[in-house]
DSSP file (Angstrom, degrees, kcal/mol; ACC not computed):
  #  RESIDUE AA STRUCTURE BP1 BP2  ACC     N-H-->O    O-->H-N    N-H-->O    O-->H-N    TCO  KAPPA ALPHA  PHI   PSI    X-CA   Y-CA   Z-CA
    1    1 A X              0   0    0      0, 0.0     2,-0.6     0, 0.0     3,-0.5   0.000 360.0 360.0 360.0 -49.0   42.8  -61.8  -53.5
    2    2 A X        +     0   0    0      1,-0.3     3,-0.0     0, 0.0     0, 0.0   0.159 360.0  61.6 -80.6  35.0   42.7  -59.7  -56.7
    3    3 A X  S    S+     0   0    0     -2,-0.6    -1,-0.3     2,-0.1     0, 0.0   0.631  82.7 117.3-128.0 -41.4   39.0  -61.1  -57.4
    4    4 A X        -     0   0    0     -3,-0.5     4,-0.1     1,-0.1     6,-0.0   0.131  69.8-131.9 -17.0 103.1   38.1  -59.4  -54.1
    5    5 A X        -     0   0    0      2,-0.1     3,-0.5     1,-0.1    -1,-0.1  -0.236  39.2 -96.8 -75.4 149.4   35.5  -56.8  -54.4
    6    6 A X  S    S+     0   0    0      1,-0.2     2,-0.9     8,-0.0    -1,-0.1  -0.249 108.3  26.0 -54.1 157.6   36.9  -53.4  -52.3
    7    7 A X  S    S+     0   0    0      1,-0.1     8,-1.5     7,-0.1     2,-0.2   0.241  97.9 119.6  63.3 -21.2   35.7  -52.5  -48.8
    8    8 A X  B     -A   14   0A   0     -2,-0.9     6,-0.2    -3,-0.5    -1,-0.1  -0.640  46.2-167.3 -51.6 112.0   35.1  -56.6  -48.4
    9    9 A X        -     0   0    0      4,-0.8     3,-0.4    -2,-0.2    -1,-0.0  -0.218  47.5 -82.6 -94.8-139.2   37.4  -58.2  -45.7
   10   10 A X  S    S+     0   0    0      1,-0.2    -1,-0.1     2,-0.1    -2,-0.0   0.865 128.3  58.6 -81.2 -24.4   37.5  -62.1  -45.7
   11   11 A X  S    S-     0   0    0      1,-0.0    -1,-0.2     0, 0.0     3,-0.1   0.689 115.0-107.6 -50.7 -39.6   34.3  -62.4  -43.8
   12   12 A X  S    S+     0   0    0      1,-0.5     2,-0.2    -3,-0.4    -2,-0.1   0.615  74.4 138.3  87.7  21.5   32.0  -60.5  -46.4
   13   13 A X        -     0   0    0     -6,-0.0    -4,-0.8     0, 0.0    -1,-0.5  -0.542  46.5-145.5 -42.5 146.2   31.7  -57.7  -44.1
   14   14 A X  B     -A    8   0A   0     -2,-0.2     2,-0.3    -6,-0.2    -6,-0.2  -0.984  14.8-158.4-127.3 138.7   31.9  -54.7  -45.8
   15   15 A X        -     0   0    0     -8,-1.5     2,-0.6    -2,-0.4    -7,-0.0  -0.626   6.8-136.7-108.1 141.2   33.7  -51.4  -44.1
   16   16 A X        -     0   0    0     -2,-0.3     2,-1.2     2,-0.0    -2,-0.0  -0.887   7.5-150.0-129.8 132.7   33.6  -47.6  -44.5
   17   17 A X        +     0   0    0     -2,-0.6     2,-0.6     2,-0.0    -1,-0.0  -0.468  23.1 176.2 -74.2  85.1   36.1  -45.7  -44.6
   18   18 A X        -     0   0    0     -2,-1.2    -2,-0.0     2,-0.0     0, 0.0  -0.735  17.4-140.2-130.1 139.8   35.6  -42.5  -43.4
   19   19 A X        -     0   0    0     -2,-0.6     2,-0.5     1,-0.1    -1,-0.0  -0.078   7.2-152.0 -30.3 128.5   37.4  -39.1  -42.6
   20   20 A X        -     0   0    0      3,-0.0     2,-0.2     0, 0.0    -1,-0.1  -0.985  14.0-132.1-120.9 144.1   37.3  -36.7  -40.1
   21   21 A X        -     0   0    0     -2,-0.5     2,-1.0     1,-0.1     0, 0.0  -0.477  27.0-125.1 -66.9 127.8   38.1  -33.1  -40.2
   22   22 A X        -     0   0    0     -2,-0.2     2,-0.1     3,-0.0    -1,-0.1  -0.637  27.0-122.0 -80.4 132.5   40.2  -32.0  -37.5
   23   23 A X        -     0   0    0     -2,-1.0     2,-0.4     1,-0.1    -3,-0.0  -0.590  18.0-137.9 -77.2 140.7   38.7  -29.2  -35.8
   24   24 A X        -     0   0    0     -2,-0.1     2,-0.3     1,-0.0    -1,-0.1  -0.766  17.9-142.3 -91.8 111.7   40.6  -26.5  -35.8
   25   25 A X        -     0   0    0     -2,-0.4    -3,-0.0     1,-0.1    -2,-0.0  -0.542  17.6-112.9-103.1 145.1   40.6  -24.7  -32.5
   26   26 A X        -     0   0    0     -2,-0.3     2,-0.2     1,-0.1    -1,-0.1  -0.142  31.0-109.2 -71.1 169.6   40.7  -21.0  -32.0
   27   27 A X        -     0   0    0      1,-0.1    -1,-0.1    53,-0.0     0, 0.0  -0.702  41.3 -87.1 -94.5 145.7   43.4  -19.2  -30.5
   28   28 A X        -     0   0    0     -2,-0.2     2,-0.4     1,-0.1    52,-0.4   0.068  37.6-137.5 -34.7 122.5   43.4  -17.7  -27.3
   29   29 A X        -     0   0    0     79,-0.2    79,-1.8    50,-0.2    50,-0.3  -0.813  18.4-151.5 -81.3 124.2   42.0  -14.0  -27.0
   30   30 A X  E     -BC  78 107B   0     48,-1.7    48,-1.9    -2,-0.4     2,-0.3  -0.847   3.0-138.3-105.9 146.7   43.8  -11.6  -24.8
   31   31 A X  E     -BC  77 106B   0     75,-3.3    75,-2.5    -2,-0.3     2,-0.4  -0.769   8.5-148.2 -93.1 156.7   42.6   -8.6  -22.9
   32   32 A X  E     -BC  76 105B   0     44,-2.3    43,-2.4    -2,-0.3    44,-1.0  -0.998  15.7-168.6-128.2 136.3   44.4   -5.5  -22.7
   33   33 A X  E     - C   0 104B   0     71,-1.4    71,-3.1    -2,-0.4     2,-0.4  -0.845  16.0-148.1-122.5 134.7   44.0   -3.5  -19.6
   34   34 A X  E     - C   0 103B   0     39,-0.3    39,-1.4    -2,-0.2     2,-0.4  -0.885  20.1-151.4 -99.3 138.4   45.1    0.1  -18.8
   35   35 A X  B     -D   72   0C   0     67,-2.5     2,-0.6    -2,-0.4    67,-0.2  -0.574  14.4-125.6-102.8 145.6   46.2    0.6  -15.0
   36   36 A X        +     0   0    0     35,-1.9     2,-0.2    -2,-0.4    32,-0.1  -0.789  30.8 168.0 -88.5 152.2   45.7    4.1  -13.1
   37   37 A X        -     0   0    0     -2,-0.6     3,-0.1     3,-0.1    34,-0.1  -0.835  41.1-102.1-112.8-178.5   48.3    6.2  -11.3
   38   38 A X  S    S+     0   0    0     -2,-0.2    -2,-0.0     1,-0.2     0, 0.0   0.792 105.6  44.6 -74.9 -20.9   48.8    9.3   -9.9
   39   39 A X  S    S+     0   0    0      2,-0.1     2,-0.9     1,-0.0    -1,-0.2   0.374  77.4  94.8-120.3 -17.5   50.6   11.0  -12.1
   40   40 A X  S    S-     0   0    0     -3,-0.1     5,-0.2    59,-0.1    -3,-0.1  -0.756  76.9-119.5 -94.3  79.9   49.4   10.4  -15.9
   41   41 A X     >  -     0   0    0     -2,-0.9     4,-1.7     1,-0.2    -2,-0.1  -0.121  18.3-125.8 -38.4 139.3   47.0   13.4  -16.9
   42   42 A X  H  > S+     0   0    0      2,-0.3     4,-0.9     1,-0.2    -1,-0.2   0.290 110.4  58.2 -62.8 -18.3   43.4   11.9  -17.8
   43   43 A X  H  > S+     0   0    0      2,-0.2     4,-1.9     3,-0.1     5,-0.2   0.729 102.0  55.7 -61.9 -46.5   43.4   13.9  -21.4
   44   44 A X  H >> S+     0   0    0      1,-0.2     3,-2.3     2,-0.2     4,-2.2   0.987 111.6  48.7 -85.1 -68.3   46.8   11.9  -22.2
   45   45 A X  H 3X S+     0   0    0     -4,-1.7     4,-2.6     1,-0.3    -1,-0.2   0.836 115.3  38.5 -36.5 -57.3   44.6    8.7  -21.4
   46   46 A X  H 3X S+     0   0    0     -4,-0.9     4,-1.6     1,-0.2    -1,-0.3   0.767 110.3  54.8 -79.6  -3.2   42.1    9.3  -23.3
   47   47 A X  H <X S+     0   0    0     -3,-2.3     4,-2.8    -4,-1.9    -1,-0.2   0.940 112.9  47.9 -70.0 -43.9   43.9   10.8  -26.1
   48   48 A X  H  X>S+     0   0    0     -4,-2.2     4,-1.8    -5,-0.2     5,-0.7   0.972 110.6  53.1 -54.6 -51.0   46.1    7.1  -26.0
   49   49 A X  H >X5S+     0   0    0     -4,-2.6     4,-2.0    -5,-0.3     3,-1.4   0.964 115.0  41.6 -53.2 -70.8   42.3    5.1  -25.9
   50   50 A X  H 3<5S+     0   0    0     -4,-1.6     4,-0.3     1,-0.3    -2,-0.2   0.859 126.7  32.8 -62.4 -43.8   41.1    7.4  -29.4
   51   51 A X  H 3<5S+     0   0    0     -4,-2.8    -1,-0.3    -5,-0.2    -2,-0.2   0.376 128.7  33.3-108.9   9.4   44.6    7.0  -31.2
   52   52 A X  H <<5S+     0   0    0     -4,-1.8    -3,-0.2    -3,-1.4    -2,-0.2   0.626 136.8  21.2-138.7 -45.7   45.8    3.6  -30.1
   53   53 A X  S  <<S-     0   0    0     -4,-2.0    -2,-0.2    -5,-0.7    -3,-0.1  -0.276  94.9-131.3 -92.0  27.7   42.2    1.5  -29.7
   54   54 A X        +     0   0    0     -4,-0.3    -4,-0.2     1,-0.1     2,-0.2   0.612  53.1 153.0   7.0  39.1   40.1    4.0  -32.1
   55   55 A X        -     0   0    0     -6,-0.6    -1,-0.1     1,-0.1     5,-0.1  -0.542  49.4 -99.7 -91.6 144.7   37.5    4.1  -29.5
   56   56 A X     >  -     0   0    0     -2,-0.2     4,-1.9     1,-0.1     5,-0.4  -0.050  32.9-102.4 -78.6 171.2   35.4    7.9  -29.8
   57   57 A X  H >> S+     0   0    0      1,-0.2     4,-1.9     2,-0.2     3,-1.0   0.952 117.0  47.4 -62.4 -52.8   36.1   10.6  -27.7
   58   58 A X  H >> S+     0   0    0      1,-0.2     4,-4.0     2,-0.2     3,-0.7   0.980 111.2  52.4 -66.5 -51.3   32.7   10.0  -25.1
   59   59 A X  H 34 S+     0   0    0      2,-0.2     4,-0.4     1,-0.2    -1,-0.2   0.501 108.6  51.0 -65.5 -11.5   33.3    6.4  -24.7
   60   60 A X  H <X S+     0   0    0     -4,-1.9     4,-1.3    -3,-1.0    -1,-0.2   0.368 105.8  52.2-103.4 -12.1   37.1    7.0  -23.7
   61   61 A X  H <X S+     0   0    0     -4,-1.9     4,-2.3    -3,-0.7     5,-0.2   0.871 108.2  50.1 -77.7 -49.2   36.3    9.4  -21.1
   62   62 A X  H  X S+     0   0    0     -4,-4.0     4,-4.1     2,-0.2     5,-0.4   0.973 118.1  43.8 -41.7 -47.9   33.8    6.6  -19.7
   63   63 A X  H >> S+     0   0    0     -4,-0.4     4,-1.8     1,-0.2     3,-1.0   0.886 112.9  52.3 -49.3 -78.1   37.2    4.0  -20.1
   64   64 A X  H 3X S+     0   0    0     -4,-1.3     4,-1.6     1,-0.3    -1,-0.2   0.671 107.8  47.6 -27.2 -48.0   39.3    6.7  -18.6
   65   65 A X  H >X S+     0   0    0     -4,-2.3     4,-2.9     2,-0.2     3,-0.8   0.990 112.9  53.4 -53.5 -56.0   37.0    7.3  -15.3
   66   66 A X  H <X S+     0   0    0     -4,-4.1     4,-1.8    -3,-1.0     6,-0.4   0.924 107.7  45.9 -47.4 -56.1   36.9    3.5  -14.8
   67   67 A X  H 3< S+     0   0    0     -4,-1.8    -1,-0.4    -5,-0.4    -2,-0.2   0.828 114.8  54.5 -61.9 -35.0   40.3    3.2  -14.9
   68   68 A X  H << S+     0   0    0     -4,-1.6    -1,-0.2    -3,-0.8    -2,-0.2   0.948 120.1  23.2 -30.5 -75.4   40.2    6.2  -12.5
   69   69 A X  H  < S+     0   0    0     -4,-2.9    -2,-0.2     1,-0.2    -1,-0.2   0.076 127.1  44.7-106.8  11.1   38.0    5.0   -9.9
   70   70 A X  S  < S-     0   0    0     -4,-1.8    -3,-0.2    -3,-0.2    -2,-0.2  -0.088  97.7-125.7-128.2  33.9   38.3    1.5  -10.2
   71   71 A X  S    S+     0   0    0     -5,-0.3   -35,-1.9    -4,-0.2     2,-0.2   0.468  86.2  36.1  76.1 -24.4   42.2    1.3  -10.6
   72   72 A X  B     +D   35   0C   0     -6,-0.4     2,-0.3   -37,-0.2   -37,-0.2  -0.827  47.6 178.5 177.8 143.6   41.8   -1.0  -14.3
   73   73 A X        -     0   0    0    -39,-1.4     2,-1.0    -2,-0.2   -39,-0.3  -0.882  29.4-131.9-138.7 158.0   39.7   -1.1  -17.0
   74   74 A X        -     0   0    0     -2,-0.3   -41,-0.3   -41,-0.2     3,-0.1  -0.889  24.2-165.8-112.7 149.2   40.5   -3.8  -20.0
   75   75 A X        -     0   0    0    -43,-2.4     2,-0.2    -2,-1.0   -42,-0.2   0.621  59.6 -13.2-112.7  -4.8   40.1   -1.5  -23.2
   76   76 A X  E     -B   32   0B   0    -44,-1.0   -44,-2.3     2,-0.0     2,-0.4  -0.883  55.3-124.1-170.1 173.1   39.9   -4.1  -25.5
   77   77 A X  E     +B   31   0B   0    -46,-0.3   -46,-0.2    -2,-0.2     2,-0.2  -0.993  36.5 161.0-122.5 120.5   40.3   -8.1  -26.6
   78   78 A X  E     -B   30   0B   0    -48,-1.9   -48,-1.7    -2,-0.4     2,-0.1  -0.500  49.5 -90.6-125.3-177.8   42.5   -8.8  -29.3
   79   79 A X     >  -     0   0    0    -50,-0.3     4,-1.9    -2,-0.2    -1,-0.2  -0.310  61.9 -95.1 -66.4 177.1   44.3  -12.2  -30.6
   80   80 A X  H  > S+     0   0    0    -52,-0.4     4,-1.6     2,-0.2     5,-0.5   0.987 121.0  54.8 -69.9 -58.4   47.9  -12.1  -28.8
   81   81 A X  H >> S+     0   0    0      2,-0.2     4,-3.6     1,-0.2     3,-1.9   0.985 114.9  43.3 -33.8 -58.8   50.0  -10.5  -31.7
   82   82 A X  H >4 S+     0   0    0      1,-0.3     3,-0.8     2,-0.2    -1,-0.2   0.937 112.3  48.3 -53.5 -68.6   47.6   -7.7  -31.7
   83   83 A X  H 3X S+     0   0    0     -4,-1.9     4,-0.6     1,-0.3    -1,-0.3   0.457 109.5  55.7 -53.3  -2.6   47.3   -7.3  -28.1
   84   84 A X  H <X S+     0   0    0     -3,-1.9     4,-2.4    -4,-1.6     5,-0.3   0.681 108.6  48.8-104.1 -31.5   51.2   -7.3  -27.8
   85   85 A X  H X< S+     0   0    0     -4,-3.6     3,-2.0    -3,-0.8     4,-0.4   0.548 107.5  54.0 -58.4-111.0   51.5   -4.3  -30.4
   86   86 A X  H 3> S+     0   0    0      1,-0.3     4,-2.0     2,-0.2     5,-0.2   0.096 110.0  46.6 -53.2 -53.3   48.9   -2.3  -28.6
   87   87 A X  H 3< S+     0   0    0     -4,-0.6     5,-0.4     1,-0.3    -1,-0.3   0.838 116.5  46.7 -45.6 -48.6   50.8   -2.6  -25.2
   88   88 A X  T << S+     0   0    0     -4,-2.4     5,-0.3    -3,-2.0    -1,-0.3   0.690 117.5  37.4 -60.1 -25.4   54.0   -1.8  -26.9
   89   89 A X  T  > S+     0   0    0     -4,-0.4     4,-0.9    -5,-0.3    -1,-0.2   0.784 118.8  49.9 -91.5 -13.0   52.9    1.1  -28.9
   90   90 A X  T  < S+     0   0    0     -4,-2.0    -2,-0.2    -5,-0.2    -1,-0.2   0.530 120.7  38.2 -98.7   7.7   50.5    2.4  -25.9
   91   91 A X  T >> S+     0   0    0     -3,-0.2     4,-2.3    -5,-0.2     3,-1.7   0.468 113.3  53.4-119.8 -43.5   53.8    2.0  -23.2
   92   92 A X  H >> S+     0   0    0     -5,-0.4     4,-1.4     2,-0.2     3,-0.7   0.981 111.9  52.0 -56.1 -48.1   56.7    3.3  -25.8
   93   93 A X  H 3< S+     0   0    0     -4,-0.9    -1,-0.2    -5,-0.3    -2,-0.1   0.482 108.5  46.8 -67.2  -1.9   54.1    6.4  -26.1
   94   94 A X  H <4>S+     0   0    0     -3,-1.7     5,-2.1     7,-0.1    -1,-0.3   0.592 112.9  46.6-103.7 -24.0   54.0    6.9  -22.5
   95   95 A X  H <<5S+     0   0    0     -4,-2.3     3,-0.5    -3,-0.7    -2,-0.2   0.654 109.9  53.9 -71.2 -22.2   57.6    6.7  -22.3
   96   96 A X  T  <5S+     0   0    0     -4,-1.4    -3,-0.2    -5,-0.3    -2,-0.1   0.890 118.9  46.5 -67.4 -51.7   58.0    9.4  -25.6
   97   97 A X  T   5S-     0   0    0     -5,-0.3    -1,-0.2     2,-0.1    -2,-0.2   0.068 112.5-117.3 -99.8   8.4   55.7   11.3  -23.2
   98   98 A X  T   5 +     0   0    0     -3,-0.5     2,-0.3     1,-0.2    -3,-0.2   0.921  67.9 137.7  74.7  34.2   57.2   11.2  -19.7
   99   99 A X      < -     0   0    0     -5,-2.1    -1,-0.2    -8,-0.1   -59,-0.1  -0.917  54.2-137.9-129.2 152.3   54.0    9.2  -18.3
  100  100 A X        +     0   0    0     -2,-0.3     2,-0.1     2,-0.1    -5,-0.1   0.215  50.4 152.3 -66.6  -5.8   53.6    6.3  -15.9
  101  101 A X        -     0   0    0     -7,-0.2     2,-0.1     1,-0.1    -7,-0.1  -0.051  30.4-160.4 -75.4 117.3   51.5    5.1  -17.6
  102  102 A X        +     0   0    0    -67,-0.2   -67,-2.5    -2,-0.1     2,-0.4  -0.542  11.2 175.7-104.6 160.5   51.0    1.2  -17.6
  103  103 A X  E     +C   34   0B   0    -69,-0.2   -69,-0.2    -2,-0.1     2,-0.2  -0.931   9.8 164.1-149.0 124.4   49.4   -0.9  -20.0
  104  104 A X  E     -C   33   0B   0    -71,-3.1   -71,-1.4    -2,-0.4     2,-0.3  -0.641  20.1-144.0-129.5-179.0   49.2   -5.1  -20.0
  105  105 A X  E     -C   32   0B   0    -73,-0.2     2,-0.3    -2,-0.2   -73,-0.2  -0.991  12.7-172.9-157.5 151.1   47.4   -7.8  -21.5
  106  106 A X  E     -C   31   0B   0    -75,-2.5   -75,-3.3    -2,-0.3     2,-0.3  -0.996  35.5 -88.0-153.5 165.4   46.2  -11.1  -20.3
  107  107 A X  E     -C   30   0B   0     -2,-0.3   -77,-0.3   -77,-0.3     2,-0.1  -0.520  40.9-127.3 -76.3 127.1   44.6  -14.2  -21.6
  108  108 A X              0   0    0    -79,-1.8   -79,-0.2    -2,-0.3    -1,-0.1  -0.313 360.0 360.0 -77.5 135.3   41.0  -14.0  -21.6
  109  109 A X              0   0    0     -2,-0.1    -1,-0.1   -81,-0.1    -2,-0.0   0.726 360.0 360.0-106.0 360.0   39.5  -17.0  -19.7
């Protein structure tokens, strides 16, 4: 046995050893969607879109309309942590402010 060369079994095969990396898989992306109502002035939206998603002032009126006239718009995709701050800071600042305004996130498929 100790005269054995390495990787040899008793046969005089020889074997290779080899590693694999586990792939690492990414984590799940979430969207976060702002919902319309009736009641939630269109300036307070897009003021929330510029100071809560840094999205520019033309490109948060487009969001804002959508969300208008088709009821939900997703305003960004974040990992989950992020995308559960945004909801929280963008619904505690509609609550600060006496708006309906709702704001959710769901796993991007």
């Amino acid at each position: 046995m100790a005269g054995k060369p390495p990787g040899r079994n008793d046969e005089g095969d020889t074997s290779v050893v080899t590693k694999t990396k586990p792939k690492t898989a990414k984590p799940p992306l979430y969207k976060v969607l702002l919902l319309n109502d009736d009641y939630t002035p269109m300036e307070f939206v897009v003021h929330v879109l510029e100071r809560f998603f840094g999205i520019g002032h033309s490109h948060a009126v487009e969001i804002m309309l959508t969300v208008h006239k088709k009821g939900v718009a997703v305003v960004g995709v974040f990992s989950h942590e992020i995308a559960e701050t945004k909801v929280a800071q963008v619904m505690d600042f509609a609550r600060r402010n006496q708006h309906p305004l709702q704001c959710t996130m769901e796993k991007e498929e």
